[in-house]
Biopython code that builds the backbone (N, CA, C, O; Angstrom):
import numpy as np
from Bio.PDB.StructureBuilder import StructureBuilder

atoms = [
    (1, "UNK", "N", (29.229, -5.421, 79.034)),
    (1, "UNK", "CA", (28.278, -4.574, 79.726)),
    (1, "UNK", "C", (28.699, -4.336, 81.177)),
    (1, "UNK", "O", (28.803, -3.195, 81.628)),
    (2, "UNK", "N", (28.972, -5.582, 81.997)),
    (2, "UNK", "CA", (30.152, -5.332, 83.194)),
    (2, "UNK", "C", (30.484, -4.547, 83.174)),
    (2, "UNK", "O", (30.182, -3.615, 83.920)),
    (3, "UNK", "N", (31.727, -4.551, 81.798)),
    (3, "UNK", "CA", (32.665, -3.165, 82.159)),
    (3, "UNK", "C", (32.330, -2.504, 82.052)),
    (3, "UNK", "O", (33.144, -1.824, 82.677)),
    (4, "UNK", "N", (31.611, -1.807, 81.705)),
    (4, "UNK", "CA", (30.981, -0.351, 81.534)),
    (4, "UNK", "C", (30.575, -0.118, 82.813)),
    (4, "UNK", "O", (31.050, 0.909, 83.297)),
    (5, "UNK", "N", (29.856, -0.741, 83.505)),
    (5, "UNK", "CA", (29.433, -0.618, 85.166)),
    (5, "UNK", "C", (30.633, -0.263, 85.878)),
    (5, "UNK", "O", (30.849, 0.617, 86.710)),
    (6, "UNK", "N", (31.378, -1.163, 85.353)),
    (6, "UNK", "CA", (32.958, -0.946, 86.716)),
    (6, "UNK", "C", (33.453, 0.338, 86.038)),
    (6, "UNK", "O", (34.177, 0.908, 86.855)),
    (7, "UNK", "N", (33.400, 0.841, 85.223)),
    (7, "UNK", "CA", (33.765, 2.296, 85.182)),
    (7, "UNK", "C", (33.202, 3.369, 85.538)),
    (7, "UNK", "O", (33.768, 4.446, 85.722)),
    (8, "UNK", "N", (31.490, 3.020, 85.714)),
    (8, "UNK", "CA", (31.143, 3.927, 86.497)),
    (8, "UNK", "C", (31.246, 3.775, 87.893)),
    (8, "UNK", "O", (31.730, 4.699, 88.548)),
    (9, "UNK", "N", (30.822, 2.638, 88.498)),
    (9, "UNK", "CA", (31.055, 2.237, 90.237)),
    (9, "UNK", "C", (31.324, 0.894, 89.992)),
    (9, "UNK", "O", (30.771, 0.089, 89.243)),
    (10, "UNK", "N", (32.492, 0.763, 90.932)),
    (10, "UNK", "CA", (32.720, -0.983, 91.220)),
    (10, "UNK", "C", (31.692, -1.799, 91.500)),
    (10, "UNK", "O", (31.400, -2.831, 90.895)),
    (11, "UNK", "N", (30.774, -0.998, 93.057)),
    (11, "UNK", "CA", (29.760, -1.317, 93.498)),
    (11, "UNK", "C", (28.562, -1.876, 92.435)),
    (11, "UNK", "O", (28.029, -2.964, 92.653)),
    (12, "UNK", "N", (28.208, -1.101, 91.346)),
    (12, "UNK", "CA", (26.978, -1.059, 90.748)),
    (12, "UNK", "C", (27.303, -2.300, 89.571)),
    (12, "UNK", "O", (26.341, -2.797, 88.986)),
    (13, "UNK", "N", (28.946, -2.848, 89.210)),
    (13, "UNK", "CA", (29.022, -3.641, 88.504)),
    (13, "UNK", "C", (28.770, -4.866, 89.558)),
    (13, "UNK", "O", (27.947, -5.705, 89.190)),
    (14, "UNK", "N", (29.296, -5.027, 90.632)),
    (14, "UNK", "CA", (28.875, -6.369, 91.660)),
    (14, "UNK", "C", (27.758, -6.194, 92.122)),
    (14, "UNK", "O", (27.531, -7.245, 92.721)),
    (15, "UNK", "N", (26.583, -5.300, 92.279)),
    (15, "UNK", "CA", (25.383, -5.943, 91.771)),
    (15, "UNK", "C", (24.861, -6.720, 90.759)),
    (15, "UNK", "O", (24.116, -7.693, 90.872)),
    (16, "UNK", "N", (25.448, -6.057, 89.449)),
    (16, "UNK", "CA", (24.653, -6.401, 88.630)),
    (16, "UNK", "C", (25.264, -7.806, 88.118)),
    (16, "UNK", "O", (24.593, -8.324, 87.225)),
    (17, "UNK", "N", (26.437, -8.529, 88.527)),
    (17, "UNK", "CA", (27.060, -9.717, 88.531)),
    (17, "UNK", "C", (26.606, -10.824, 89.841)),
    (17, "UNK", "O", (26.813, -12.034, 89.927)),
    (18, "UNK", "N", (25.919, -9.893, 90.786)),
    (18, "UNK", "CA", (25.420, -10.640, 91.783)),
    (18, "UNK", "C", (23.462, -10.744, 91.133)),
    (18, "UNK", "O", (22.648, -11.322, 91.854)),
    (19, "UNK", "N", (23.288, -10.503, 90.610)),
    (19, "UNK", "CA", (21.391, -10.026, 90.263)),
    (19, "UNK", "C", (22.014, -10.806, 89.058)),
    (19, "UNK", "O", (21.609, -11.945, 89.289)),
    (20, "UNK", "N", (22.770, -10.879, 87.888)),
    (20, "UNK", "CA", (22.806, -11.912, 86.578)),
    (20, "UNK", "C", (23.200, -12.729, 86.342)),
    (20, "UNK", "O", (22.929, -13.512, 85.432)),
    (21, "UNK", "N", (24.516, -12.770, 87.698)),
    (21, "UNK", "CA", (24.768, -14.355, 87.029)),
    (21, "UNK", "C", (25.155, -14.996, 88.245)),
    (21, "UNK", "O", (24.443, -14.778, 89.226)),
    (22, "UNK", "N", (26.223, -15.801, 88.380)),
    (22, "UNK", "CA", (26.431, -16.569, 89.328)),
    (22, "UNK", "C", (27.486, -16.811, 89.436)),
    (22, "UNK", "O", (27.727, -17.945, 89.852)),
    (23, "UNK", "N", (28.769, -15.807, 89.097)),
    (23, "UNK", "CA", (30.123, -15.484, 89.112)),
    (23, "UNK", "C", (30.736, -15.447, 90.176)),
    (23, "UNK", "O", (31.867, -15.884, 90.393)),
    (24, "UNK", "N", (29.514, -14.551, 91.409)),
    (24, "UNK", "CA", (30.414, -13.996, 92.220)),
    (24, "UNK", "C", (30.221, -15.534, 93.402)),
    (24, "UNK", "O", (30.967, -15.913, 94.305)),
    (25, "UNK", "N", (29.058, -16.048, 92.948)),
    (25, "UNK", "CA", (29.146, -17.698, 94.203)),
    (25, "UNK", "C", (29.934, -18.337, 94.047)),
    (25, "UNK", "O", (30.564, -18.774, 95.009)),
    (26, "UNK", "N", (30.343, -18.779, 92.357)),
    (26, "UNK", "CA", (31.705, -19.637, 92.157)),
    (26, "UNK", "C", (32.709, -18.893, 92.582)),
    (26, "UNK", "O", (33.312, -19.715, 93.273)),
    (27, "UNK", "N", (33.296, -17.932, 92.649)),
    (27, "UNK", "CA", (34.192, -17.489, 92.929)),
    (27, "UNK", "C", (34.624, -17.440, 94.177)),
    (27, "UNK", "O", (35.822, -17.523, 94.451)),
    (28, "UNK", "N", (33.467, -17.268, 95.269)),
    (28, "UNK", "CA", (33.783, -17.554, 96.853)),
    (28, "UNK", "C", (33.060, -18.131, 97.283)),
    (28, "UNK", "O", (31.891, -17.970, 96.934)),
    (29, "UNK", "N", (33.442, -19.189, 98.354)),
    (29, "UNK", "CA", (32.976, -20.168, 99.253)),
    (29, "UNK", "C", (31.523, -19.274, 99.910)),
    (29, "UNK", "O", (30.395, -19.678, 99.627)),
    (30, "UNK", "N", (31.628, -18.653, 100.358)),
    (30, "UNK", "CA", (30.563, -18.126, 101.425)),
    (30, "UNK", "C", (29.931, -16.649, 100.349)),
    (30, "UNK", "O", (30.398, -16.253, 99.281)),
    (31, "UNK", "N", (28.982, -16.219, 100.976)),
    (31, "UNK", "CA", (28.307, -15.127, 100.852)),
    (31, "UNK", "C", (28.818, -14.148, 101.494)),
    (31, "UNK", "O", (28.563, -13.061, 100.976)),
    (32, "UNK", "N", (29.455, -14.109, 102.444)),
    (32, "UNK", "CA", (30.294, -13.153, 102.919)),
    (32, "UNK", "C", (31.116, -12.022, 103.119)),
    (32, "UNK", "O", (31.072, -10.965, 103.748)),
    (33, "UNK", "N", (32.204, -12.879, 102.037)),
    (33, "UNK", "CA", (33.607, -12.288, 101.179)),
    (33, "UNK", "C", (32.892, -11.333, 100.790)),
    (33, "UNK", "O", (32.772, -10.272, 101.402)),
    (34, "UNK", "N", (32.264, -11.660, 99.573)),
    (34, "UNK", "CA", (31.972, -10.677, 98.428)),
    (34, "UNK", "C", (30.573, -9.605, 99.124)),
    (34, "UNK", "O", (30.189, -8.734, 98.344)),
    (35, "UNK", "N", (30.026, -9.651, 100.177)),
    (35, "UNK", "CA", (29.129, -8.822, 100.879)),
    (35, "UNK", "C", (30.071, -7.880, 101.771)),
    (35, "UNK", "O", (29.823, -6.675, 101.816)),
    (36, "UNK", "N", (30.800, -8.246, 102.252)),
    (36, "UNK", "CA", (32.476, -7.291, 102.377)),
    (36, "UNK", "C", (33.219, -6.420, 101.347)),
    (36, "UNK", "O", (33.556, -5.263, 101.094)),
    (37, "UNK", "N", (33.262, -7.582, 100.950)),
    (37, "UNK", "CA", (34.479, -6.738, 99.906)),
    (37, "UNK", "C", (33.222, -5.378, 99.113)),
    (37, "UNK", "O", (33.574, -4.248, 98.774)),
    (38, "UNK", "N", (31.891, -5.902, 99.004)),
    (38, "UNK", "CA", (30.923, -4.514, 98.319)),
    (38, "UNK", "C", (31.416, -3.179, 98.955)),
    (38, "UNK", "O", (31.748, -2.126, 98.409)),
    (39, "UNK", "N", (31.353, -3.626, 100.631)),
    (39, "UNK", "CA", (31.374, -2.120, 101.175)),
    (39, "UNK", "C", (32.742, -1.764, 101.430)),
    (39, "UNK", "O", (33.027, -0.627, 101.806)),
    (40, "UNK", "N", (33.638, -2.685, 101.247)),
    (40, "UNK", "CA", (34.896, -2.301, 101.806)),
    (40, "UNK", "C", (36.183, -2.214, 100.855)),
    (40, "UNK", "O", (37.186, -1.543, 101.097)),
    (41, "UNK", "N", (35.984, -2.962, 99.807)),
    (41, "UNK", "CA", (37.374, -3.383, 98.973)),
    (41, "UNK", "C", (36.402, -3.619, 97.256)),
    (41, "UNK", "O", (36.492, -4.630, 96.559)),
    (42, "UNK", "N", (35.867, -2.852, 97.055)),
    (42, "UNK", "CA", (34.754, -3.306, 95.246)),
    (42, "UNK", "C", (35.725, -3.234, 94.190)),
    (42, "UNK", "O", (35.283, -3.737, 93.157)),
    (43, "UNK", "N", (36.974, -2.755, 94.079)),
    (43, "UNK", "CA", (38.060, -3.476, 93.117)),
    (43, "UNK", "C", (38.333, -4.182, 93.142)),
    (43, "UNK", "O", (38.334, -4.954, 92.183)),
    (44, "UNK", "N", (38.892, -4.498, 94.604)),
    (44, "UNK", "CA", (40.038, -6.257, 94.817)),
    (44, "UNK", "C", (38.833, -7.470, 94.367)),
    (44, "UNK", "O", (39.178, -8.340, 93.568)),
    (45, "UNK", "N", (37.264, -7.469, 94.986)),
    (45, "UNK", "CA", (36.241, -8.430, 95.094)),
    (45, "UNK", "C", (36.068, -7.961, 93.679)),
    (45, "UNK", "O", (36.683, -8.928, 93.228)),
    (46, "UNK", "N", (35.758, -7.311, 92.641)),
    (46, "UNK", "CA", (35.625, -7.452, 91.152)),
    (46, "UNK", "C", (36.438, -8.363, 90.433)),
    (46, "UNK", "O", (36.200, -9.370, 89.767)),
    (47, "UNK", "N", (38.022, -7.399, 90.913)),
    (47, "UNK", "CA", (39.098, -8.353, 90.204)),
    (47, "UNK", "C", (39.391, -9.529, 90.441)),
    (47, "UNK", "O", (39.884, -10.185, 89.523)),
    (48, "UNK", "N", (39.164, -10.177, 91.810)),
    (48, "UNK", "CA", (38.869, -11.399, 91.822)),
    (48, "UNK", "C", (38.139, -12.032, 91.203)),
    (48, "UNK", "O", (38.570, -12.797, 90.340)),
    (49, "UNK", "N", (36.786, -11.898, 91.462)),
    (49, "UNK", "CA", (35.721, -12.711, 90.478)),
    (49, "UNK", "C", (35.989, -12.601, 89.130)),
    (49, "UNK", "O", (35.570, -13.494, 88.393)),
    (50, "UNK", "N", (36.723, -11.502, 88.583)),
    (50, "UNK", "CA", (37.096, -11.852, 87.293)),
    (50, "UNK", "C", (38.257, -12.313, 87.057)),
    (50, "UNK", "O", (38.455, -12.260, 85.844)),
    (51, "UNK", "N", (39.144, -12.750, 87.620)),
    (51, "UNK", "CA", (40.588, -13.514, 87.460)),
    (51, "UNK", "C", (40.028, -14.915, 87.486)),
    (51, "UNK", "O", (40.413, -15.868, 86.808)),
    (52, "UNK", "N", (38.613, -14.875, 88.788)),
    (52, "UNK", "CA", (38.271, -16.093, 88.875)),
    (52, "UNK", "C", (37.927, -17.039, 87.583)),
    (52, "UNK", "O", (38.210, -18.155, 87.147)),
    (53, "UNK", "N", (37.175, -15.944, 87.260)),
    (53, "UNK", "CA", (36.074, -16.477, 85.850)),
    (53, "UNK", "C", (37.362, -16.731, 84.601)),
    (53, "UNK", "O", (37.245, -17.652, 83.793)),
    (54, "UNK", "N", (38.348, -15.962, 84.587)),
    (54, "UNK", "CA", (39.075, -16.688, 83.571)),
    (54, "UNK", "C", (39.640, -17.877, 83.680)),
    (54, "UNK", "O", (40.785, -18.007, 83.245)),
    (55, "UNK", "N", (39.374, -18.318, 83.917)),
    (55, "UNK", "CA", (40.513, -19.442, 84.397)),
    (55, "UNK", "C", (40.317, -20.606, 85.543)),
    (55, "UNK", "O", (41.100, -21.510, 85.833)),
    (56, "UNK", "N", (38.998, -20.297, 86.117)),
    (56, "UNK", "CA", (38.443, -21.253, 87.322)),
    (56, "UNK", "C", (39.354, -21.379, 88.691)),
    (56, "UNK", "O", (39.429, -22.390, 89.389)),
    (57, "UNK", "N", (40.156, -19.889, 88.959)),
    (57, "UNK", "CA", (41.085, -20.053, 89.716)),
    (57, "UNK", "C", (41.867, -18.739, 89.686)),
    (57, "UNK", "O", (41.729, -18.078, 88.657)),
    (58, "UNK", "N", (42.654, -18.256, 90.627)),
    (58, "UNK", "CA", (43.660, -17.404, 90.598)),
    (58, "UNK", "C", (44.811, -17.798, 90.614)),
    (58, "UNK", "O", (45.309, -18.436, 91.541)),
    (59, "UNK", "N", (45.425, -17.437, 89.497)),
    (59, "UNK", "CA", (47.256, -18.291, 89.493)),
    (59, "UNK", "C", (48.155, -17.059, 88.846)),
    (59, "UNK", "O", (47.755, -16.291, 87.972)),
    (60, "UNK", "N", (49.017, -17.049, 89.261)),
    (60, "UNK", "CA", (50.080, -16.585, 88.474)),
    (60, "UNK", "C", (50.014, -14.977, 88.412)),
    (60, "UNK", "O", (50.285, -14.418, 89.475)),
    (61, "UNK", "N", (49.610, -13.948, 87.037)),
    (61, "UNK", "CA", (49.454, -12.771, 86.607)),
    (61, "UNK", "C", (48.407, -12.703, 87.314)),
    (61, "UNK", "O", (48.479, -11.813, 88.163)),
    (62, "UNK", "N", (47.381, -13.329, 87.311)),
    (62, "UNK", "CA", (46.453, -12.684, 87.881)),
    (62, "UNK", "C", (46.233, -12.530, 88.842)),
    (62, "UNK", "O", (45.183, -11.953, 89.123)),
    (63, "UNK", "N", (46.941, -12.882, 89.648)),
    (63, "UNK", "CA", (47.455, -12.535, 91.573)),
    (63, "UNK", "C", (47.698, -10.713, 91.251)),
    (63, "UNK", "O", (47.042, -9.799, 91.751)),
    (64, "UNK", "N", (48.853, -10.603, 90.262)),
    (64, "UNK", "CA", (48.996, -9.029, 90.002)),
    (64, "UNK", "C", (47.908, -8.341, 89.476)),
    (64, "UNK", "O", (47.905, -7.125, 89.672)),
    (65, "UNK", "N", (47.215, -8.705, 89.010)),
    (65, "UNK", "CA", (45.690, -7.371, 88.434)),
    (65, "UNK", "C", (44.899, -7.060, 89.808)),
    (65, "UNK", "O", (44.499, -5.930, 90.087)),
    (66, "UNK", "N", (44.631, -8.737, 91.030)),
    (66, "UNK", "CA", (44.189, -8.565, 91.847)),
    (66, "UNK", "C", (44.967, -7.352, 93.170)),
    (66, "UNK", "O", (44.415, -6.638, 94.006)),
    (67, "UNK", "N", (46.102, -7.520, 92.916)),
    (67, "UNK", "CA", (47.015, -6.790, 94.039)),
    (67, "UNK", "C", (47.241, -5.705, 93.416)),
    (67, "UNK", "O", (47.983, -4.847, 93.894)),
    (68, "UNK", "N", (46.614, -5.563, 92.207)),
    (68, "UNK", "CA", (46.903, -4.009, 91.661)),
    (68, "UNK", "C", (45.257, -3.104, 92.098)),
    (68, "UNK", "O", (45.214, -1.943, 92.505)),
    (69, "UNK", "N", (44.330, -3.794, 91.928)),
    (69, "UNK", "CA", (42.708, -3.464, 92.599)),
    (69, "UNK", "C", (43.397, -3.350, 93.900)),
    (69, "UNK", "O", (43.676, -2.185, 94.185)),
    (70, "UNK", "N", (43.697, -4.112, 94.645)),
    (70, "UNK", "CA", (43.689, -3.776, 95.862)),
    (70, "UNK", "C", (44.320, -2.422, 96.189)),
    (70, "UNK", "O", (43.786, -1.804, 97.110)),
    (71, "UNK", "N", (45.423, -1.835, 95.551)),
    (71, "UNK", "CA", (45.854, -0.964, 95.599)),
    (71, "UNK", "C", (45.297, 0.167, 95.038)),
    (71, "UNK", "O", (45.945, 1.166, 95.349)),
    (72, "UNK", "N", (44.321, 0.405, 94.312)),
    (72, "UNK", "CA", (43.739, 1.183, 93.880)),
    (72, "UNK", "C", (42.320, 1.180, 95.019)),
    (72, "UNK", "O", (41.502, 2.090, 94.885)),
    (73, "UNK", "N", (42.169, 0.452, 95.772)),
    (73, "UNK", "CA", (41.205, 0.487, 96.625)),
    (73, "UNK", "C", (41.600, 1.672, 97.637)),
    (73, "UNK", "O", (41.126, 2.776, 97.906)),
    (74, "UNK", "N", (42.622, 0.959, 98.039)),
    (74, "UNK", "CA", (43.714, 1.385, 99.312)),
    (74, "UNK", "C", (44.022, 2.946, 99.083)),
    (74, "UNK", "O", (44.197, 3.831, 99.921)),
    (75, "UNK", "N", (44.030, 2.992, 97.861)),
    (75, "UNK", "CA", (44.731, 4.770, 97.600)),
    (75, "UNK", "C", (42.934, 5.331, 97.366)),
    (75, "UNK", "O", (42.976, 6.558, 97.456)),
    (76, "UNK", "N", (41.813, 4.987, 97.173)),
    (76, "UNK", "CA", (40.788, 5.543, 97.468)),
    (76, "UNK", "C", (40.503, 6.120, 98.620)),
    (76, "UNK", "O", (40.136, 7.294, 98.662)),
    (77, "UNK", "N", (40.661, 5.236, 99.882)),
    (77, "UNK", "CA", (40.776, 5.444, 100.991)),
    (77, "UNK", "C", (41.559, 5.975, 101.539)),
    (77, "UNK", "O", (41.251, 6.228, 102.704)),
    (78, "UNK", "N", (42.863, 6.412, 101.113)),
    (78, "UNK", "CA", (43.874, 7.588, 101.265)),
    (78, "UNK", "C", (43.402, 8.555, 100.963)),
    (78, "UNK", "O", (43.220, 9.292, 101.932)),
    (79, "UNK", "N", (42.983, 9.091, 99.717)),
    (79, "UNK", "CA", (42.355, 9.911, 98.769)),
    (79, "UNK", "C", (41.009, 10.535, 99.703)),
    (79, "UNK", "O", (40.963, 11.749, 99.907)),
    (80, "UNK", "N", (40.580, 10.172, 99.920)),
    (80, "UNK", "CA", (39.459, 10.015, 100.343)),
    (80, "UNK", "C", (39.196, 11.021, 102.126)),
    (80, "UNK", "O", (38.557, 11.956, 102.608)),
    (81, "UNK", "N", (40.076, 10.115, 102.438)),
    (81, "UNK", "CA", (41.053, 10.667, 103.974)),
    (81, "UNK", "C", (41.558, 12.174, 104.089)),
    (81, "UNK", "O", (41.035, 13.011, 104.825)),
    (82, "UNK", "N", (42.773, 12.425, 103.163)),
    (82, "UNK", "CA", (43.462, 13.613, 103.127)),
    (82, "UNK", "C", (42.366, 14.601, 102.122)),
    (82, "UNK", "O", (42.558, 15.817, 102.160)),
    (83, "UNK", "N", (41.723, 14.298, 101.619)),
    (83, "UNK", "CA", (40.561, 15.495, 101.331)),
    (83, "UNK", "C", (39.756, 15.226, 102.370)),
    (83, "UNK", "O", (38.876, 16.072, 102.217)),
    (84, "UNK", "N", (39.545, 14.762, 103.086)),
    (84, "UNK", "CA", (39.134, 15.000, 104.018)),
    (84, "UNK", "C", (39.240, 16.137, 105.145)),
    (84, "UNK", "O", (38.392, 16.993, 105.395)),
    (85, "UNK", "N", (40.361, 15.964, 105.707)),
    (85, "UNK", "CA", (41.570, 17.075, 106.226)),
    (85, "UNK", "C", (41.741, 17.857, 105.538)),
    (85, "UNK", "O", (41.961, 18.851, 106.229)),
    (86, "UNK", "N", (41.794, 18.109, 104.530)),
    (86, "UNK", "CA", (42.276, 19.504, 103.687)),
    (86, "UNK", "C", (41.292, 20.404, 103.769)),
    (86, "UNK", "O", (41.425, 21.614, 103.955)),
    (87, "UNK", "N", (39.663, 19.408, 103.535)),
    (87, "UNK", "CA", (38.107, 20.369, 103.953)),
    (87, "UNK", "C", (38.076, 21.161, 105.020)),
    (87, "UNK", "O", (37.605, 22.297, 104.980)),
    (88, "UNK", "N", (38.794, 20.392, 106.519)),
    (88, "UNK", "CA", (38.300, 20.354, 107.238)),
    (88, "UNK", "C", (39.014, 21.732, 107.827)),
    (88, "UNK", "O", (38.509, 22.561, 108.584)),
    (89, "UNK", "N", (40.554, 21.721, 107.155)),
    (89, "UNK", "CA", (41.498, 22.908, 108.266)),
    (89, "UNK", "C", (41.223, 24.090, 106.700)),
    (89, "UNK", "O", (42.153, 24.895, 106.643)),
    (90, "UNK", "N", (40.362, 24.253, 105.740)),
    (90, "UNK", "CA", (39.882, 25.361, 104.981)),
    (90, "UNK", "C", (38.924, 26.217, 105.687)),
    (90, "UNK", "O", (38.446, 27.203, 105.126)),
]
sb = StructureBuilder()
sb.init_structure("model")
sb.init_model(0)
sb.init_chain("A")
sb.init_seg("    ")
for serial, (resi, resn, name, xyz) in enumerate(atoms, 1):
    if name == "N":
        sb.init_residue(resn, " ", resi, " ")
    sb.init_atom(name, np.array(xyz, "f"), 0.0, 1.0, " ", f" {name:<3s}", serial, name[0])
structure = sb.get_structure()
């Protein structure tokens, strides 16, 4: 059911993992991280908590799914940017 959320918004799946269960506390020390990562990074903070949850830890491959979210974050915010500019000099 998650996934179905993260395909529509990253955001709306880390609510509903923050409101059902208690994934996203084991996964980080503080309340913080993951109140960040909502507004700023909602792939990398998904794919974490779920690399987390497999495995009680991030090791190995799953360093790469996480650094692959991050990069799909990163090119949002590119994306995001240059349509920006393209609006702006139309």
């Amino acid at each position: 059911m998650v996934l179905l959320f993260a395909l529509v918004s990253p955001r709306l799946a880390l609510f509903v993992l923050w409101l059902f269960t208690d994934l996203l506390s084991r996964s980080f020390e503080s309340w913080l991280v993951p109140l960040l990562g909502f507004f700023l990074l909602p792939w990398t903070t998904l794919a974490y908590a779920a690399m987390w949850a497999s495995s009680d830890g991030v090791n190995g491959f799953e360093w790469f799914i996480v650094v692959l979210a991050f990069l799909v974050d990163i090119g949002a915010f590119a994306g995001s940017g240059s349509s920006r500019r393209r609006q702006a000099s139309a």
